[in-house]
PyMOL Python script that loads the backbone (N, CA, C, O; Angstrom):
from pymol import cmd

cmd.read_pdbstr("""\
ATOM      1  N   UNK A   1     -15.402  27.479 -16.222  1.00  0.00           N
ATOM      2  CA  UNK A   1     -14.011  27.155 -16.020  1.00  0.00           C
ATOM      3  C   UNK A   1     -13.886  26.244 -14.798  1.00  0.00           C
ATOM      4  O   UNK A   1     -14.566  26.535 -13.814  1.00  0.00           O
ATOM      5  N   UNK A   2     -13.079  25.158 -14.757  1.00  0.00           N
ATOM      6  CA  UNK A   2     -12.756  24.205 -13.892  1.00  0.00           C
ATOM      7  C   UNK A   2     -11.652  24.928 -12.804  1.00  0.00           C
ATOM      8  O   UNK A   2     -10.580  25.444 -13.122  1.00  0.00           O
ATOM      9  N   UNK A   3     -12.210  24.817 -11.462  1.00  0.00           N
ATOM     10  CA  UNK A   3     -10.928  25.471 -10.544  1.00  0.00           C
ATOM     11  C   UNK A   3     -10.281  24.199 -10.334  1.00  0.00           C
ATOM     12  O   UNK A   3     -10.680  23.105 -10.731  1.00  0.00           O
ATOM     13  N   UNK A   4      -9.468  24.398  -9.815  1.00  0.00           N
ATOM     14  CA  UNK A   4      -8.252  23.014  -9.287  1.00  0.00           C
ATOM     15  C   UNK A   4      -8.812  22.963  -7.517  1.00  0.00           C
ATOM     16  O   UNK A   4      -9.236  23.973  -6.956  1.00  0.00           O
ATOM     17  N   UNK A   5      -8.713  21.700  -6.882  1.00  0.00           N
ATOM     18  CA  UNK A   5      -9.293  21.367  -5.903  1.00  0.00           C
ATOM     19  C   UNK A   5      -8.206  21.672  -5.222  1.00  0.00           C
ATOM     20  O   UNK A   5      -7.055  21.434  -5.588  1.00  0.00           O
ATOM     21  N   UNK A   6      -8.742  22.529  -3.604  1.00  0.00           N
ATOM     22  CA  UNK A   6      -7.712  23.236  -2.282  1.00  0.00           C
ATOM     23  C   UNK A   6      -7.148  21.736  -2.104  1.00  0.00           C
ATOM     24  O   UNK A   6      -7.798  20.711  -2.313  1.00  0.00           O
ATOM     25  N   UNK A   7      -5.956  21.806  -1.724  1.00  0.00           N
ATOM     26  CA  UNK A   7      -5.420  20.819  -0.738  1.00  0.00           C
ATOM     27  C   UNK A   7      -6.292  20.200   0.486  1.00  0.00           C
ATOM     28  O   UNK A   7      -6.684  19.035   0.540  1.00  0.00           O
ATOM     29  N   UNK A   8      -6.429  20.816   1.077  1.00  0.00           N
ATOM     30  CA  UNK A   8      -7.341  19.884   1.808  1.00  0.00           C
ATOM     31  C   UNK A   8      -8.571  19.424   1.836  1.00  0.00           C
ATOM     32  O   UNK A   8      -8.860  18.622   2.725  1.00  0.00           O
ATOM     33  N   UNK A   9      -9.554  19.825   0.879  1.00  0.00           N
ATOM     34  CA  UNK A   9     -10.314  19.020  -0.099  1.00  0.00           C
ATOM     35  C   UNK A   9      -9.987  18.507  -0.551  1.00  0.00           C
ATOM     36  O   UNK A   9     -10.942  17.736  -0.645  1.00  0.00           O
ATOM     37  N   UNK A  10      -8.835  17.843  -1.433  1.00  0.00           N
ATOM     38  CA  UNK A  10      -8.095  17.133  -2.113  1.00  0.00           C
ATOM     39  C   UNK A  10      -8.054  15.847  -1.099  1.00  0.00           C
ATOM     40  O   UNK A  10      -8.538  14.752  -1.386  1.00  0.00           O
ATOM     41  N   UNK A  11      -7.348  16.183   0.226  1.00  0.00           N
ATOM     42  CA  UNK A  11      -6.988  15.085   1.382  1.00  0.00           C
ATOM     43  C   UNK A  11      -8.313  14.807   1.139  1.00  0.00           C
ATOM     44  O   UNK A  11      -8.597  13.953   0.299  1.00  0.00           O
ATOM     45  N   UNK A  12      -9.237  15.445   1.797  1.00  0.00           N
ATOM     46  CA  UNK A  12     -10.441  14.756   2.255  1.00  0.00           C
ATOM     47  C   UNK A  12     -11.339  14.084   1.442  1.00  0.00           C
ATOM     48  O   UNK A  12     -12.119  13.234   1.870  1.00  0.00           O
ATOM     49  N   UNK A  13     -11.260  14.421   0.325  1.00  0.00           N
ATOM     50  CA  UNK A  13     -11.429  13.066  -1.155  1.00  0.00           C
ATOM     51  C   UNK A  13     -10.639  12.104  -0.903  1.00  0.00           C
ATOM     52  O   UNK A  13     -11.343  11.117  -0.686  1.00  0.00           O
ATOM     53  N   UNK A  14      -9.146  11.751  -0.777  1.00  0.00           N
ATOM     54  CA  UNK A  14      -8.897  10.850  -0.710  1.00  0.00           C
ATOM     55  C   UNK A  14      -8.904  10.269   0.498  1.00  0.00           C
ATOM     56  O   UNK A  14      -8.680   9.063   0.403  1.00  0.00           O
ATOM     57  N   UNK A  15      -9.136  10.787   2.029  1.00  0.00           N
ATOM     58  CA  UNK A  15      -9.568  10.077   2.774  1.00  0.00           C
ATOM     59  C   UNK A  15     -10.603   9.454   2.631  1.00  0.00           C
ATOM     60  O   UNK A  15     -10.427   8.258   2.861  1.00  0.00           O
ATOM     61  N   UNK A  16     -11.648   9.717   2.345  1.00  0.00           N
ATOM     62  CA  UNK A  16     -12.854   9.156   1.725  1.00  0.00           C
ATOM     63  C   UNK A  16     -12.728   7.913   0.791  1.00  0.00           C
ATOM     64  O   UNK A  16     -13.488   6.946   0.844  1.00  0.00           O
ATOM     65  N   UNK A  17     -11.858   8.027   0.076  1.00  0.00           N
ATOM     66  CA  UNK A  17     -11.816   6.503  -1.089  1.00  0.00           C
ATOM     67  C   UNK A  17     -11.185   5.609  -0.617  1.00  0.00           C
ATOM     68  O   UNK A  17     -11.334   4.443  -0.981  1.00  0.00           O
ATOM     69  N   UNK A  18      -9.936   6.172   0.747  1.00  0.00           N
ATOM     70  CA  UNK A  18      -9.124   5.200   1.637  1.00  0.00           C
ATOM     71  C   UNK A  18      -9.976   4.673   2.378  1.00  0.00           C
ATOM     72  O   UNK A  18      -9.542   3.591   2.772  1.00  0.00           O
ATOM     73  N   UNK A  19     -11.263   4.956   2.883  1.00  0.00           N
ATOM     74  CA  UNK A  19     -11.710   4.551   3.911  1.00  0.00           C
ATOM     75  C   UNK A  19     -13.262   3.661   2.819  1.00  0.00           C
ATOM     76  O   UNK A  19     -13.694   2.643   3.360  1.00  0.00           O
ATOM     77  N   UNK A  20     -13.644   3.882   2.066  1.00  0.00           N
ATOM     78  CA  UNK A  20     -14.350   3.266   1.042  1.00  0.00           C
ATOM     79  C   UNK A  20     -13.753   2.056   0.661  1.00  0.00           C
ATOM     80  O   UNK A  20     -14.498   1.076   0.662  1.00  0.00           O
ATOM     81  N   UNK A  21     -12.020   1.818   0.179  1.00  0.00           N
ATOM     82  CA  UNK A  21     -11.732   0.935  -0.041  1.00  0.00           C
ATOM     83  C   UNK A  21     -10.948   0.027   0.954  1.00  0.00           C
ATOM     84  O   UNK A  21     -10.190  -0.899   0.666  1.00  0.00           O
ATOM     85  N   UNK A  22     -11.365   0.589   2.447  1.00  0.00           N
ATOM     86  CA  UNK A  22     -11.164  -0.452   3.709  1.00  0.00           C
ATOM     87  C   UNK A  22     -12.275  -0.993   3.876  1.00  0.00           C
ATOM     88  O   UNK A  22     -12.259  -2.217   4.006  1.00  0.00           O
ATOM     89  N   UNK A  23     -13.505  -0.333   3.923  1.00  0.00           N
ATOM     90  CA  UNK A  23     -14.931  -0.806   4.134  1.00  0.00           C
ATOM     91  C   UNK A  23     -14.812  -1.860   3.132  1.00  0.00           C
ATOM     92  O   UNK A  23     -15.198  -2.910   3.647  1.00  0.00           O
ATOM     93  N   UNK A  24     -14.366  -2.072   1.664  1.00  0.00           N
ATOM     94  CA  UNK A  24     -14.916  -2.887   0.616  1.00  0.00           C
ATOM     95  C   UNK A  24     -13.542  -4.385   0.795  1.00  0.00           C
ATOM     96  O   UNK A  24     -13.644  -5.566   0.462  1.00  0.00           O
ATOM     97  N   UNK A  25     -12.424  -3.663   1.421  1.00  0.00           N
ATOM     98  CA  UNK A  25     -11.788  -5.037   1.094  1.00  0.00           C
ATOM     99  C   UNK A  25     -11.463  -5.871   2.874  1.00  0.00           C
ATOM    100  O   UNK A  25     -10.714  -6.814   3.127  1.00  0.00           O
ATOM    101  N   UNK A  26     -12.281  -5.132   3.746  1.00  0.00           N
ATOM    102  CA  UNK A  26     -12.729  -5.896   5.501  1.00  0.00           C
ATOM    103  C   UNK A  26     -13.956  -6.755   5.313  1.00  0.00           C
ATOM    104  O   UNK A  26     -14.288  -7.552   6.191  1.00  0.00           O
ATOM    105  N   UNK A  27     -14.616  -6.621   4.232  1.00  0.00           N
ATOM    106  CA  UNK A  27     -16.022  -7.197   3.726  1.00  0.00           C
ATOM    107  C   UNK A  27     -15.926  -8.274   3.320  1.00  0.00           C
ATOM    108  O   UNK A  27     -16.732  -9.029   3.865  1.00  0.00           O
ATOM    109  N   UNK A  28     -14.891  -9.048   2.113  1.00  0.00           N
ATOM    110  CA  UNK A  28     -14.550  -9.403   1.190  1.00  0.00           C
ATOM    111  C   UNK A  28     -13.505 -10.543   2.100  1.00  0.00           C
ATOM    112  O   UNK A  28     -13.136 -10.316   3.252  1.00  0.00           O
ATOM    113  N   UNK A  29     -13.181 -11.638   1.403  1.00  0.00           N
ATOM    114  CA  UNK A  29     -12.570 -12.595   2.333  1.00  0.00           C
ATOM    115  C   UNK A  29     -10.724 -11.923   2.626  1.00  0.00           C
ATOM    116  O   UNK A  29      -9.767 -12.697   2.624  1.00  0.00           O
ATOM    117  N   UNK A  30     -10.638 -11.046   2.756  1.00  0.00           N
ATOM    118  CA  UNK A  30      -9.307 -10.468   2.876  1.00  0.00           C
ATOM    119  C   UNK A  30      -8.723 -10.645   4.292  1.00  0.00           C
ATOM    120  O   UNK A  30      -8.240  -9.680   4.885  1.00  0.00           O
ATOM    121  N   UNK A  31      -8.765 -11.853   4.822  1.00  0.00           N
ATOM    122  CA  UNK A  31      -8.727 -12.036   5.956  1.00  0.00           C
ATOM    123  C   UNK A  31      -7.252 -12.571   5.987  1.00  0.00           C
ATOM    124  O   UNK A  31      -6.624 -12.579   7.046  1.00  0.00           O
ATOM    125  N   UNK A  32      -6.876 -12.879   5.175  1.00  0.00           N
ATOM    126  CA  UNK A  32      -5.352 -13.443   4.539  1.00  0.00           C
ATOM    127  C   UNK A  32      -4.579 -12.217   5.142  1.00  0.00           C
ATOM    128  O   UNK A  32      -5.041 -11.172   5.599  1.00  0.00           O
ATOM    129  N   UNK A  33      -2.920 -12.743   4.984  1.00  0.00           N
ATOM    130  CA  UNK A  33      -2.277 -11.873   5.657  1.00  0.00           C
ATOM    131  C   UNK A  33      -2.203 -10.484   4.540  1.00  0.00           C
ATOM    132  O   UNK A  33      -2.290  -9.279   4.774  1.00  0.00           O
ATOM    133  N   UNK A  34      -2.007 -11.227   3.272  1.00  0.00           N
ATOM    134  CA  UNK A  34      -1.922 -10.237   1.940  1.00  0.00           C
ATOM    135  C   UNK A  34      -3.177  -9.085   2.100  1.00  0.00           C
ATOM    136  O   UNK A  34      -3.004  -7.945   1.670  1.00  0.00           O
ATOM    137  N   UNK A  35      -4.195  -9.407   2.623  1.00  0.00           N
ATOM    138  CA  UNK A  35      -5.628  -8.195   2.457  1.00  0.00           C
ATOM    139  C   UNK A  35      -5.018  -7.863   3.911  1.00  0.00           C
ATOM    140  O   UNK A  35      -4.754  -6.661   3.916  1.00  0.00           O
ATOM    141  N   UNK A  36      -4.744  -8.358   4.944  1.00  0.00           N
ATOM    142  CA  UNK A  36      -4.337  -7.521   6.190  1.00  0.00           C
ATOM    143  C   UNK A  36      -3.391  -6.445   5.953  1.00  0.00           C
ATOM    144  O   UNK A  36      -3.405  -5.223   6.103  1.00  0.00           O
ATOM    145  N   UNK A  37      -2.628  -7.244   5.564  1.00  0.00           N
ATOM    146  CA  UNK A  37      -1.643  -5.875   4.935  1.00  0.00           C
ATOM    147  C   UNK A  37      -1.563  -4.954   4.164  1.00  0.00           C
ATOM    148  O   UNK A  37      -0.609  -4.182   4.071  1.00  0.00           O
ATOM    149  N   UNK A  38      -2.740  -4.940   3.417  1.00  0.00           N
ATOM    150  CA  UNK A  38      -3.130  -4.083   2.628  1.00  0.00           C
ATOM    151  C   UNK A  38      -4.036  -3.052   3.522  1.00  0.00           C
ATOM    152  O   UNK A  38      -3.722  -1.862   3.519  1.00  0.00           O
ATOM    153  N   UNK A  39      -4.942  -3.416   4.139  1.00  0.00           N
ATOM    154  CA  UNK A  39      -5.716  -2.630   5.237  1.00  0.00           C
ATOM    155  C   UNK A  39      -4.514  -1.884   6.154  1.00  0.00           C
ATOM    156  O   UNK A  39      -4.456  -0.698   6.478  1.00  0.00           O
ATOM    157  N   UNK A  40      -3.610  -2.935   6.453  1.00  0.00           N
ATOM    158  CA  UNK A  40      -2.704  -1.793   7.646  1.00  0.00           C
ATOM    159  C   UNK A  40      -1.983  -0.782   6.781  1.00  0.00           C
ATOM    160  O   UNK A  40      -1.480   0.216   7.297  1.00  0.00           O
ATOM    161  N   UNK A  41      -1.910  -1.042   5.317  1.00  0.00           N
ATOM    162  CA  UNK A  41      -0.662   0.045   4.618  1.00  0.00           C
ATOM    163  C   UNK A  41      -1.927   1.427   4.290  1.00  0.00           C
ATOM    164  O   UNK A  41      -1.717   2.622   4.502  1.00  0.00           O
ATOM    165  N   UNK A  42      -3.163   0.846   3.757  1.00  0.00           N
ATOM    166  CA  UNK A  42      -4.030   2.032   4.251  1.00  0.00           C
ATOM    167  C   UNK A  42      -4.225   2.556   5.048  1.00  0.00           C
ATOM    168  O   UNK A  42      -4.408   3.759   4.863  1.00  0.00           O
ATOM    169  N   UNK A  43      -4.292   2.172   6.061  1.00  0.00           N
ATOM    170  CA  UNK A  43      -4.484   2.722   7.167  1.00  0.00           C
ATOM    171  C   UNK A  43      -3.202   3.914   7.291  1.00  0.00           C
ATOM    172  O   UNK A  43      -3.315   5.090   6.947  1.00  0.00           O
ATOM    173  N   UNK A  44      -2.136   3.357   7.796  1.00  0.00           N
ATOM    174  CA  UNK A  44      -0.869   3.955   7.607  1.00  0.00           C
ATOM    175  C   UNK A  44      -0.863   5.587   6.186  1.00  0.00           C
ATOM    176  O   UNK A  44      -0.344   6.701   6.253  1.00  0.00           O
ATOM    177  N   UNK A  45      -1.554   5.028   5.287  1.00  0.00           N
ATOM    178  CA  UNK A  45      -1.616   6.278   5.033  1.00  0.00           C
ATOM    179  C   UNK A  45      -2.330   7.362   4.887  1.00  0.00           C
ATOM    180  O   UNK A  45      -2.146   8.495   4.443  1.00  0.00           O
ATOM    181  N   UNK A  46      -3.438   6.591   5.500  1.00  0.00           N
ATOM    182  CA  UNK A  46      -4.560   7.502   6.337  1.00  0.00           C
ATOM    183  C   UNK A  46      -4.101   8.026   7.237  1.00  0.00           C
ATOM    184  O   UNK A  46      -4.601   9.148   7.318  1.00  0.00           O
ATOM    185  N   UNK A  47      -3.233   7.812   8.183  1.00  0.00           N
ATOM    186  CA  UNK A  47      -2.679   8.673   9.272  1.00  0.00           C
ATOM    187  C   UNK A  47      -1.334   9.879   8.546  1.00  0.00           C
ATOM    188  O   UNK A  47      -0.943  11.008   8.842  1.00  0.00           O
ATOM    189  N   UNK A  48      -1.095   9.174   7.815  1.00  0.00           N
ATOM    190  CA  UNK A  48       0.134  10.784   7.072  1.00  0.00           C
ATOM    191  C   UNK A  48      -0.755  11.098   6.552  1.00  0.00           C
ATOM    192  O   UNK A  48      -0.077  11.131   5.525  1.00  0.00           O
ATOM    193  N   UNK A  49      -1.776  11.413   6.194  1.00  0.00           N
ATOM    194  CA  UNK A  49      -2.486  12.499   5.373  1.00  0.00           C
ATOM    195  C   UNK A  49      -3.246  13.307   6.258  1.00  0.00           C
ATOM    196  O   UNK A  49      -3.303  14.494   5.937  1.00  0.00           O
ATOM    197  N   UNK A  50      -3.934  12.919   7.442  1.00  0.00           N
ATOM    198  CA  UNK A  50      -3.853  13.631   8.884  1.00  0.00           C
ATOM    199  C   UNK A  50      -2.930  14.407   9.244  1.00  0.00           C
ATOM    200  O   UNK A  50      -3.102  15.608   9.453  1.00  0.00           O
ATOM    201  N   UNK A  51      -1.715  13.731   9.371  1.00  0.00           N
ATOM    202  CA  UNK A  51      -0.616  14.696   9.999  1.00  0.00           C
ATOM    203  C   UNK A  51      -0.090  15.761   8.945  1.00  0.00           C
ATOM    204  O   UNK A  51       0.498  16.796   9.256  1.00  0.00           O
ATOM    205  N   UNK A  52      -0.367  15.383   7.746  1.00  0.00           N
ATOM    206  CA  UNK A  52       0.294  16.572   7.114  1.00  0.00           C
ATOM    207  C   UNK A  52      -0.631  17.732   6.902  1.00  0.00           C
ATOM    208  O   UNK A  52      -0.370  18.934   6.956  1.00  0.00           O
ATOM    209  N   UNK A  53      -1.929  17.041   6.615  1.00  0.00           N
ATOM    210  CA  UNK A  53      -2.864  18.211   6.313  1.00  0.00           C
ATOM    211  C   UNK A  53      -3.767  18.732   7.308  1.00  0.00           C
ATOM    212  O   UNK A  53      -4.174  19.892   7.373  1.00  0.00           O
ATOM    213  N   UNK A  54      -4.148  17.421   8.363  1.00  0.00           N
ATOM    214  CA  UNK A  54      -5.177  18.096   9.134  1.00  0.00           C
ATOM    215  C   UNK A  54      -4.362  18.802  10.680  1.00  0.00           C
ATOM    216  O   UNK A  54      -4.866  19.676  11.385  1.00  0.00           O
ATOM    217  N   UNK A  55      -2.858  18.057  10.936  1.00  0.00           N
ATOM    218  CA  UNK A  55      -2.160  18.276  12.103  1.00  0.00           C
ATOM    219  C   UNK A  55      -1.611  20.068  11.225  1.00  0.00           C
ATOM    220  O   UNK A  55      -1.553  21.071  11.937  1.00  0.00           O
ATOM    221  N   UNK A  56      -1.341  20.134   9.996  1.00  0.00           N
ATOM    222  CA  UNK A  56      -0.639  21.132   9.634  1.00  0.00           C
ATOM    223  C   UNK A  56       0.521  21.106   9.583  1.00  0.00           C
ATOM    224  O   UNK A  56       1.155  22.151   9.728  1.00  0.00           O
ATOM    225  N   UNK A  57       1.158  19.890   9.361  1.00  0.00           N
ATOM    226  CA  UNK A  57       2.139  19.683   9.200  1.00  0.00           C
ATOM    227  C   UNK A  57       3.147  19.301   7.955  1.00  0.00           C
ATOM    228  O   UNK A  57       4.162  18.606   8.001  1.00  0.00           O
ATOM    229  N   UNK A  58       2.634  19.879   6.983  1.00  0.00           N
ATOM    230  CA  UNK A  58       2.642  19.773   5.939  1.00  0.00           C
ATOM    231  C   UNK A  58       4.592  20.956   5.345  1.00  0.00           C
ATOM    232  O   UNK A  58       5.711  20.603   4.972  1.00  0.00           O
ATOM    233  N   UNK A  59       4.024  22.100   5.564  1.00  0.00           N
ATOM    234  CA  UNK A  59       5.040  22.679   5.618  1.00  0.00           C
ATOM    235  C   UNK A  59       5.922  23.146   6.746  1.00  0.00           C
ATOM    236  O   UNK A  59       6.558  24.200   6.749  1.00  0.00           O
ATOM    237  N   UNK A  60       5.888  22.226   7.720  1.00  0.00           N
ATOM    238  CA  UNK A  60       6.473  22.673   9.241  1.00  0.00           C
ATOM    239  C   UNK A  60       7.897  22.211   9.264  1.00  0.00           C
ATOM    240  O   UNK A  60       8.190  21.127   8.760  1.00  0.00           O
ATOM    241  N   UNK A  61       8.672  22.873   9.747  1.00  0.00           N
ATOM    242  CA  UNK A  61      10.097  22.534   9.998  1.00  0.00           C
ATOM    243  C   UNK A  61      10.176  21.927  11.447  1.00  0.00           C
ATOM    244  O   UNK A  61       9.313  22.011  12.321  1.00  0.00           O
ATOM    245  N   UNK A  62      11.165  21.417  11.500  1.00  0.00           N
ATOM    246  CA  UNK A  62      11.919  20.859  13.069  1.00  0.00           C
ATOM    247  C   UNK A  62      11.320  19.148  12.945  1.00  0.00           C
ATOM    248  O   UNK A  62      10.823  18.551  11.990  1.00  0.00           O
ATOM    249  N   UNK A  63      11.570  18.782  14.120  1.00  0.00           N
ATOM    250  CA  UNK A  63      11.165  17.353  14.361  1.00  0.00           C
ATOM    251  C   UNK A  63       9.840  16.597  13.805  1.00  0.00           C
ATOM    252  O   UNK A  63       9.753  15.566  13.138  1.00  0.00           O
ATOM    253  N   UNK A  64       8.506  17.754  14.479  1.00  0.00           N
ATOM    254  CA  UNK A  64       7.429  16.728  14.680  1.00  0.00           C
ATOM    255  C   UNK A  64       6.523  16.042  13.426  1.00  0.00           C
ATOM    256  O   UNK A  64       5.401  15.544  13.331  1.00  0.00           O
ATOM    257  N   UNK A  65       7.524  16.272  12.626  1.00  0.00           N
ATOM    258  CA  UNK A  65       7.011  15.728  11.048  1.00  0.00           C
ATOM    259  C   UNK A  65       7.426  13.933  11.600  1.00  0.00           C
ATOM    260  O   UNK A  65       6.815  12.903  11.884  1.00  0.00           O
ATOM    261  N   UNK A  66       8.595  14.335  11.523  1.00  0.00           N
ATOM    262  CA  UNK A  66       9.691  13.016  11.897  1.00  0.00           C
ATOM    263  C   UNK A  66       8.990  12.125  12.579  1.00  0.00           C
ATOM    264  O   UNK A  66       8.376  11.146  12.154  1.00  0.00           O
ATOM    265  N   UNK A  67       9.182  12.721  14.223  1.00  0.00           N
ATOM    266  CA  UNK A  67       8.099  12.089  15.254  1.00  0.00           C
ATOM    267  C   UNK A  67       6.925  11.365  14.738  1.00  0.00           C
ATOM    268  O   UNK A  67       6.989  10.183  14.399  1.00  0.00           O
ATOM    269  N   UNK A  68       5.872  12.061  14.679  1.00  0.00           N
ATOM    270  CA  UNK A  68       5.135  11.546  14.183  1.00  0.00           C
ATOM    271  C   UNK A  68       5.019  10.541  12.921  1.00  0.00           C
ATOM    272  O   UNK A  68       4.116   9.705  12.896  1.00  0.00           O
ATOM    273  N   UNK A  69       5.773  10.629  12.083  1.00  0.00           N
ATOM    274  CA  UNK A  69       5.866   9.405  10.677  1.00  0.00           C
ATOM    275  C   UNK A  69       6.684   8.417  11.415  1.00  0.00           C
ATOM    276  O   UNK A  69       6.711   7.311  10.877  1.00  0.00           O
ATOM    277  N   UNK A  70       7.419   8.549  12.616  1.00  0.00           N
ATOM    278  CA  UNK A  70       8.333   7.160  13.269  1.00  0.00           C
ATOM    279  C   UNK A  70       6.903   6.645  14.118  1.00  0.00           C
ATOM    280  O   UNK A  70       6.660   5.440  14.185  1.00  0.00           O
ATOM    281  N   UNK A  71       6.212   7.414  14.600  1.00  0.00           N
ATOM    282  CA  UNK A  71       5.295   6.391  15.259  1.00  0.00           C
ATOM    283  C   UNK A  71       4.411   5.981  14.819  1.00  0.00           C
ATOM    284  O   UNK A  71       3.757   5.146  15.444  1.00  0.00           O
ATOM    285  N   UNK A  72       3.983   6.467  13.379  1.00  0.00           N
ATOM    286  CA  UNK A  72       3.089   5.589  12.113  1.00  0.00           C
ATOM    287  C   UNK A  72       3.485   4.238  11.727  1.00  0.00           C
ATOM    288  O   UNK A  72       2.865   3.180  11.612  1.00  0.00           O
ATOM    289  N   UNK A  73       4.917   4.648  11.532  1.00  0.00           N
ATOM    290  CA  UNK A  73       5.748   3.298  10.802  1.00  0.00           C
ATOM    291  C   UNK A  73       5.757   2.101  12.497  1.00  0.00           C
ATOM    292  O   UNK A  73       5.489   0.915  12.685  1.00  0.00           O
ATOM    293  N   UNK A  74       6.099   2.954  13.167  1.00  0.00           N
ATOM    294  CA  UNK A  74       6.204   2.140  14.422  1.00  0.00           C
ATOM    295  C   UNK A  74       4.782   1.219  14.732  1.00  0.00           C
ATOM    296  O   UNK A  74       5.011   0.042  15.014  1.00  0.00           O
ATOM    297  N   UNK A  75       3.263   1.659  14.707  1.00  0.00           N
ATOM    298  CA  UNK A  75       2.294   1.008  15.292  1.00  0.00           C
ATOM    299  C   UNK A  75       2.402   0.036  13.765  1.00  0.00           C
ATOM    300  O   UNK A  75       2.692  -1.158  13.852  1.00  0.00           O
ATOM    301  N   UNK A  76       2.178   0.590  12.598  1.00  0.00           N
ATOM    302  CA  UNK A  76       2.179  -0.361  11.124  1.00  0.00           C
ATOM    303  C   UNK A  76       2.995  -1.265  11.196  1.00  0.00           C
ATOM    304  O   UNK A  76       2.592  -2.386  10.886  1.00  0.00           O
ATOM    305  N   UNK A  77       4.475  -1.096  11.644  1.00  0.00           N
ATOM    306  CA  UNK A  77       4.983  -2.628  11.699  1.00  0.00           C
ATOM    307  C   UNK A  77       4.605  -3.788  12.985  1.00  0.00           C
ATOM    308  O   UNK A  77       4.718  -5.010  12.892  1.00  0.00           O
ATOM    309  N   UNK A  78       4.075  -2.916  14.323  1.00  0.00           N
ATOM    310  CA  UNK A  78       4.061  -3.445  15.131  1.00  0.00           C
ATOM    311  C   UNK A  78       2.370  -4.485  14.810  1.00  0.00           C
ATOM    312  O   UNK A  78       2.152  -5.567  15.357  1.00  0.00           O
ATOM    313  N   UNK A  79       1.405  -3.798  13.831  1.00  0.00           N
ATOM    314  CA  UNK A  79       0.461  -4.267  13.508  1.00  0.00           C
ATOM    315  C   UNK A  79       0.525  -5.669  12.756  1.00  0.00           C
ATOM    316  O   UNK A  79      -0.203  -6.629  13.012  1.00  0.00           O
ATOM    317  N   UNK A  80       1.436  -5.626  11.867  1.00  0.00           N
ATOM    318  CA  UNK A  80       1.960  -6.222  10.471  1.00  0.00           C
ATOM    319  C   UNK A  80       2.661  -7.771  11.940  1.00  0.00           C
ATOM    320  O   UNK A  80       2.235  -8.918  11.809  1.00  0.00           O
ATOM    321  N   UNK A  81       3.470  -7.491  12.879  1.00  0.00           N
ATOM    322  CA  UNK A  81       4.510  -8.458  13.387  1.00  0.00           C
ATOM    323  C   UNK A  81       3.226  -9.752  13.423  1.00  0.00           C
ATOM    324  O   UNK A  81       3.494 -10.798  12.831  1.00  0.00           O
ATOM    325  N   UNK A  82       1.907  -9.626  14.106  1.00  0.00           N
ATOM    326  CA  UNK A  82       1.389 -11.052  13.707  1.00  0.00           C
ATOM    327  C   UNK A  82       1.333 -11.540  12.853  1.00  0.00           C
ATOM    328  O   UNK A  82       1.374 -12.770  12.886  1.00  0.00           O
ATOM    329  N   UNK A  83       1.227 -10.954  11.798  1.00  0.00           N
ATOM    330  CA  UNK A  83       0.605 -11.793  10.879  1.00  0.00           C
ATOM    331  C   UNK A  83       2.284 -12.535   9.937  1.00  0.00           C
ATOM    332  O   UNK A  83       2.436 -13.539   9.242  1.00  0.00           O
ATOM    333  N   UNK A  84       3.020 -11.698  10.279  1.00  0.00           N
ATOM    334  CA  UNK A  84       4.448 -12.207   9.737  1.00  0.00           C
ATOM    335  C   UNK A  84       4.922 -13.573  10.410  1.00  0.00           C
ATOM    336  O   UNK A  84       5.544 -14.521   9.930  1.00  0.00           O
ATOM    337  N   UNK A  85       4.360 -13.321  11.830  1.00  0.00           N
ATOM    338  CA  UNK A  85       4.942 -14.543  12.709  1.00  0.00           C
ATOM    339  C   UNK A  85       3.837 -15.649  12.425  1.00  0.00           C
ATOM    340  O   UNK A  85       3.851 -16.796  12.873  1.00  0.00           O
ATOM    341  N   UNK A  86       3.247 -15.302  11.915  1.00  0.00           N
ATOM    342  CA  UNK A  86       2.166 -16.731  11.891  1.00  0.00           C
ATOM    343  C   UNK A  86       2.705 -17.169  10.022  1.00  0.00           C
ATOM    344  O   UNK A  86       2.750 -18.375   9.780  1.00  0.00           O
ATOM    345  N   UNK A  87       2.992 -16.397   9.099  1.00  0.00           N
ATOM    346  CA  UNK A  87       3.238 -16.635   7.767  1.00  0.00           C
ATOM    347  C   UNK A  87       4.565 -17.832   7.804  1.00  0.00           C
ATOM    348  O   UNK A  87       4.644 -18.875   7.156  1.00  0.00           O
ATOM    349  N   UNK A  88       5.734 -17.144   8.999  1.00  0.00           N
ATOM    350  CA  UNK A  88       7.017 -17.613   9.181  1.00  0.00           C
ATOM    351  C   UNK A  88       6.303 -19.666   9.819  1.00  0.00           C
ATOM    352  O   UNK A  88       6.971 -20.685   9.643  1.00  0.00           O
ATOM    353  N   UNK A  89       5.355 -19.641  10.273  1.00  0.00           N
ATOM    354  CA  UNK A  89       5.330 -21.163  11.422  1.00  0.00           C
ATOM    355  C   UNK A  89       5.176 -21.874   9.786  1.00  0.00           C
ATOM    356  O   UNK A  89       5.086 -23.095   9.650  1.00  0.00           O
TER     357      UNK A  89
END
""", "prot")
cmd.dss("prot")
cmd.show_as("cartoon", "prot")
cmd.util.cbc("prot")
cmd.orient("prot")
């Protein structure tokens, strides 16, 4: 009989294929803003899958869900602003 995979085995499979398919597309001429941005939106959700599963924050009430996903979105756009300002010249 097939068990169903724990949650956080689950994360940690897909951290693994997130970070497999940063290794394969930093390799690859993705140096464009389109593959940058694709690396920073992985990335980005490599860090919520941390905070929910490995911080435990998954089922937590109050703020620091919040907190923390404003300063994900916060470094991801602040990552993303070069390459926008160089797309805009």
């Amino acid at each position: 009989m097939i068990r169903p995979i724990p949650g956080r085995d689950r994360a940690a499979l897909l951290l693994l294929l997130l970070v497999a398919a940063t290794i394969t597309l930093s390799r690859g001429s993705a140096a464009a803003f389109a593959g940058g941005a694709l690396l920073i939106t992985i990335a980005a959700l490599k860090a919520r899958l941390l905070v929910l599963d490995y911080f435990g924050l998954r089922h937590a009430a109050g703020p620091w869900r919040a907190i923390l996903f404003a300063w994900i979105g916060f470094v991801t756009f602040a990552a993303l602003i070069p390459g926008l300002a160089q797309l805009l010249r």
